[in-house]
C-alpha positions as CSV (number, residue, x, y, z in Angstrom):
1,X,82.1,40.3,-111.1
2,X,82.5,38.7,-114.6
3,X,85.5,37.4,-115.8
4,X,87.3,37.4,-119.0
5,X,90.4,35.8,-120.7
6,X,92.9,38.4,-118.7
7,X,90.9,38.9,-115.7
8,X,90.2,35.0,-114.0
9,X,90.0,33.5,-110.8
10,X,94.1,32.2,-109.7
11,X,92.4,28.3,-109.9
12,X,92.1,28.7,-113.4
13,X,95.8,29.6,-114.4
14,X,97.3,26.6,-115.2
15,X,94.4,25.1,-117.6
16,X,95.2,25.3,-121.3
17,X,93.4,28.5,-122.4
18,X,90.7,26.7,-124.1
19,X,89.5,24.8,-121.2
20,X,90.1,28.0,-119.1
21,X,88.0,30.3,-121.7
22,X,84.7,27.3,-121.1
23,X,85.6,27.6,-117.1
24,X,85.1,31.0,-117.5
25,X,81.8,31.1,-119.6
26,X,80.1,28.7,-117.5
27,X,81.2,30.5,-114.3
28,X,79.6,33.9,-115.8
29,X,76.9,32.2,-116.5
30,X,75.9,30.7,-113.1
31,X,77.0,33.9,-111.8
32,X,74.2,35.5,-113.8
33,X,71.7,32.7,-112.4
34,X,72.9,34.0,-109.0
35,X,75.1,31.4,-107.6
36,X,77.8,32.7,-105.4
37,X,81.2,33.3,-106.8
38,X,83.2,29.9,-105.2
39,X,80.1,28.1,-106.1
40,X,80.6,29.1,-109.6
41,X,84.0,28.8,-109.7
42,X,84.0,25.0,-108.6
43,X,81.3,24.0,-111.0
44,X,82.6,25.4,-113.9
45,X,86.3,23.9,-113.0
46,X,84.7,20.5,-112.8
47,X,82.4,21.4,-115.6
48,X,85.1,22.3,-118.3
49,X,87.7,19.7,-117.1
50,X,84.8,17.4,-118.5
51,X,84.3,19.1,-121.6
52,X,88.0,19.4,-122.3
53,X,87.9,15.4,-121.8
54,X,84.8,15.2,-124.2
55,X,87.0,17.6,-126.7
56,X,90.3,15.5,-126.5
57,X,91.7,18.7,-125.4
58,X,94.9,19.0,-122.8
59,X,93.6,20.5,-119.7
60,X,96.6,21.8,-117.6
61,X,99.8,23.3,-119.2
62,X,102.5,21.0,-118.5
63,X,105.0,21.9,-115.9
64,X,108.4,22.6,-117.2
């Protein structure tokens, strides 16, 4: 099942949407090479936390 920016996996929800929107590229795209769903979902998590890093971009939404 692909994912979009409304419709993502509950371990995404508190990354800053641009991180979030490259978690859920990659994801799609492993999904597409066949990997199973967790699988995806933990290698894209790990994945775009490094490109957010790389990008100087906030990862998680700071809690209030």
């Amino acid at each position: 099942m692909p994912w979009n920016k409304d419709d993502y996996p509950d371990s995404l929800k508190n990354f800053m949407a641009p991180v979030r929107n490259k978690a859920i590229e990659i994801a799609n795209a492993l999904l597409d090479e066949g990997y199973e769903e967790g699988r995806a979902i933990s290698i894209a998590t790990a994945q775009a936390k490094e490109w957010g890093e790389n990008h100087d971009k906030q990862i998680r939404k700071k809690n209030h």
